[in-house]
N, C-alpha and C positions, 0 to 999 in steps of 0.2 A: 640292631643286634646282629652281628657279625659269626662266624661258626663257634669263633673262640668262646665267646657268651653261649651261646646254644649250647656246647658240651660243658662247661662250666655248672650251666643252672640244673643241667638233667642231672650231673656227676652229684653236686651236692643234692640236690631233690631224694637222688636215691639212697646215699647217707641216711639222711634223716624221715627217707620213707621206711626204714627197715622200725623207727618205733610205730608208726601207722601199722605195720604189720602188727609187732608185739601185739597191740590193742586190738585188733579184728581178730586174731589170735583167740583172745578171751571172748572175746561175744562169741566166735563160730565155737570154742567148743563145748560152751553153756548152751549154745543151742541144740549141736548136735548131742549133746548128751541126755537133755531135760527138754527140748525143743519147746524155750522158751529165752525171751530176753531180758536180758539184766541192764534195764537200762541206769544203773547206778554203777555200773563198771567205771565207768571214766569218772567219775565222782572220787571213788573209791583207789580208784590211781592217781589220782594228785593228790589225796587226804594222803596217802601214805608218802609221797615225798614229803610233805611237812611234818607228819611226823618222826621224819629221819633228820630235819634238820631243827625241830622240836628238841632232839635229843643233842644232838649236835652244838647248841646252845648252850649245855651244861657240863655236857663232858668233848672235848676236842678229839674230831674223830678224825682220821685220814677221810679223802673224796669216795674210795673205794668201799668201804664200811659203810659212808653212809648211803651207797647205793645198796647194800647189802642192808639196812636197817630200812629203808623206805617200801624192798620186799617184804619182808615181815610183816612192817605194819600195815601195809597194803593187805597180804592174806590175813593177817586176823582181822581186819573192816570187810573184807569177802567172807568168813564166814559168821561175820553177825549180819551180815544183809541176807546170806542164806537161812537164816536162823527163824530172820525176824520177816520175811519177806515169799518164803519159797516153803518150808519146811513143815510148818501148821496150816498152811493157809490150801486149800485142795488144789491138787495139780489139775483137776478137768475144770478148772474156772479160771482161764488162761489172762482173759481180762482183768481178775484181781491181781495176778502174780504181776503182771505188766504196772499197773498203775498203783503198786505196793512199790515199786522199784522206779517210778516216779517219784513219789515222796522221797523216798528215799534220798534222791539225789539231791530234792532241793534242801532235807536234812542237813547232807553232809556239806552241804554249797552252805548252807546259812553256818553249821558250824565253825566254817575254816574261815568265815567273813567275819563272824563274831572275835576269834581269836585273834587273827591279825589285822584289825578294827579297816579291812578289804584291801590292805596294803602290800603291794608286792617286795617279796622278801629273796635276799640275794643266795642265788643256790652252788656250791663246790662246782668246777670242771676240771675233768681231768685232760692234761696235754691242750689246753686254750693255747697256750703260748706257743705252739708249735703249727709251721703251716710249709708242706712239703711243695715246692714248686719243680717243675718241671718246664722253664722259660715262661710265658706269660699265661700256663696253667697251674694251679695250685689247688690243696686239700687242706681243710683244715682238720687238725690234730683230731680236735675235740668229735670233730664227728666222724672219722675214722674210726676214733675207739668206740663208740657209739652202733658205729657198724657192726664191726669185731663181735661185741658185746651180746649185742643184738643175736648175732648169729649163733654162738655159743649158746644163747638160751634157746633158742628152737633147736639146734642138735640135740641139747640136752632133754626139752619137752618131746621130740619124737624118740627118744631112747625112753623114753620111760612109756609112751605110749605102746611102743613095740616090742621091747624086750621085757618087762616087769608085771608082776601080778596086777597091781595098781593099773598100768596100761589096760591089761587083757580085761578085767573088770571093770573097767569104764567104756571099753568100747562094745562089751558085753550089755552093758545096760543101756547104749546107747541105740545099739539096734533093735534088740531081743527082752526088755525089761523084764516083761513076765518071766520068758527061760532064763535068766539072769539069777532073778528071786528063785526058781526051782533048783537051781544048779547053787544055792546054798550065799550067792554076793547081798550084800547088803545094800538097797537102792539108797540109804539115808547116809552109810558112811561115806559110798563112792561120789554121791554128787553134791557132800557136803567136802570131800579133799578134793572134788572138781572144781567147787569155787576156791579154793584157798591155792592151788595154783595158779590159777589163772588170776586171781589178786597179785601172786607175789608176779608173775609175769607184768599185768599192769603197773605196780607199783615201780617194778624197773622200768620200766617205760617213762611212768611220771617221774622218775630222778633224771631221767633222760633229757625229757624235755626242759626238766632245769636248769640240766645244767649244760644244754645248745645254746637256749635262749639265755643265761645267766639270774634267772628269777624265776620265781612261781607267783602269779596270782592267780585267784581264783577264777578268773576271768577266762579263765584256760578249760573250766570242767564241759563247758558245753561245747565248744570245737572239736574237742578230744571225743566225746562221747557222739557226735556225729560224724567227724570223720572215720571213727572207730568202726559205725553202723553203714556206712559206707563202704568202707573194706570190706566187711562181712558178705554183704549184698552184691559186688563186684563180682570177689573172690566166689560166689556160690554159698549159700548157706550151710553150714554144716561140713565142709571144704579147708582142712587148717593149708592146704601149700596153694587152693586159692586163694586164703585170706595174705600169705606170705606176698604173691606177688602182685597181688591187688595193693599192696600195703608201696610196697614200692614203686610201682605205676603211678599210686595216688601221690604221693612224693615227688616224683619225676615231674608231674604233669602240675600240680602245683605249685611246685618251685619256679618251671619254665613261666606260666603266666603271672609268676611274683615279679619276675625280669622282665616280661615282655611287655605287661601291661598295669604292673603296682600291686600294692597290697590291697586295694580298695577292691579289688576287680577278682582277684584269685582264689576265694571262695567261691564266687557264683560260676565259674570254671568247671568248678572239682562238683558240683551238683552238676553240670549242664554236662559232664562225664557218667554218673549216675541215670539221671532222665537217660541219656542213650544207650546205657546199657537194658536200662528198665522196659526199653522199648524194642529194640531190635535182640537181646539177650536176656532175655529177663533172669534167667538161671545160674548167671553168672560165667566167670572164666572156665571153674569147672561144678557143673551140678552136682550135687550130690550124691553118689552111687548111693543105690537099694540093696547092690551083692553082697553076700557073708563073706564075711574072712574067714 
């Protein structure tokens, strides 16, 4: 591998580490809000790219719609996992809400196996056919806009965190629950539209990944949902701009061991990344402040 490779694998790694972020995204901020994990998130973001292109099947949509229809379906599948999984079930029995949301995911894993009898199905890209060189470096389109994309949803997820009632009410509950409930927010509406963003966030993510890789199989829910749990952990628990550049790191650093040493090899990397932070950083990139806003 020569330098050209080296900036090449990290260049694209980090493309396609901004959806790794999108997903760490959602777990860190179900946990900082409910300080608990949803392990059917990543489940729950590839169900909703199929059912964008479920729909897509019947009525012919542009590539850009159906990323815009696999958010949706993505938040309404977050908030019947909130419903069914988080919402009646007591929040001080932390071990049911976790292993209600195992079920869950193998739920929706048999669902999506049952429906497409576990056959991967071919997913829209937008700009595939485009790949910008610059002498014997190049980007491709598809993940470019991907980036772009990417980025635009976290400006827009921290604008609503910071500037809007919704923001202030979520990060009100997320610190202060009790003074939260005194000061009149409701703990059930707020971290029931906590899941239902962070769905439609995943759910862009899973249109994502379909359409870099050009298919969805199901085969995709459990890489997704641990490297997702990996960013988290990276990034700091409870940390959305550590889970952003844990998101990317884990990208980078993935892709560079895709190149250097195969596909076979490039997971046990991205854990042997993990183990070392676990051990010399356990806290992550950045821990999670205690201080009020």
């Amino acid at each position: 591998m020569d330098w050209l490779d080296f900036f090449q694998s990290i260049t694209d790694g980090l493309l396609f580490g901004s959806i790794y972020a999108l997903i760490g995204i959602g777990f860190t901020l179900i946990f900082g809000v409910m300080h608990k994990i949803n392990l059917a998130y990543g489940a729950a973001s590839i169900a909703g790219a199929y059912v964008s292109i479920a729909v897509a099947a019947y009525v012919p949509l542009p590539a850009l719609v159906t990323f815009l229809i696999a958010a949706i379906g993505s938040g309404a599948i977050a908030f019947l996992i909130y419903l069914a999984n988080f919402r009646f079930i007591p929040l001080a029995s932390p071990l049911a809400t976790l292993m209600a949301t195992v079920g869950m995911l193998i739920l929706i894993d048999e669902i999506v196996v049952h429906a497409t009898d576990g056959m991967p199905q071919p997913y829209p890209a937008l700009f595939a056919d485009i790949y910008i060189e610059w002498g014997d470096f190049g980007l491709r389109g598809d993940l470019v806009f991907i980036f772009v994309l990417s980025l635009i949803a976290m400006v827009v997820l921290m604008f609503m965190l910071y500037r809007t009632r919704l923001g202030i009410a979520t990060r009100a509950v997320a610190q202060q629950p009790v003074a939260a409930q005194l000061a009149g927010i409701s703990l059930d509406r707020t971290n029931a539209l906590t899941f239902v963003i962070t769905g439609m966030l995943g759910g862009l993510a899973g249109a994502m990944i379909g359409a870099s890789v050009g298919v969805l199989s199901p085969l995709l829910v459990v890489p997704i949902t641990v490297k997702g749990l990996i960013v988290c952990v990276i990034g700091g628990l409870g940390s959305i701009p550590g889970a952003i550049i844990a998101g990317l790191a884990v990208g980078a650093f993935e892709n560079f061991f895709l190149a250097f040493r195969g596909v076979t090899e490039r997971d046990m990397y991205v854990m042997l990344l993990l183990f070392v932070f676990l051990v010399f950083r356990p806290g992550g990139i950045f821990s999670r402040s205690v201080a009020r806003d």
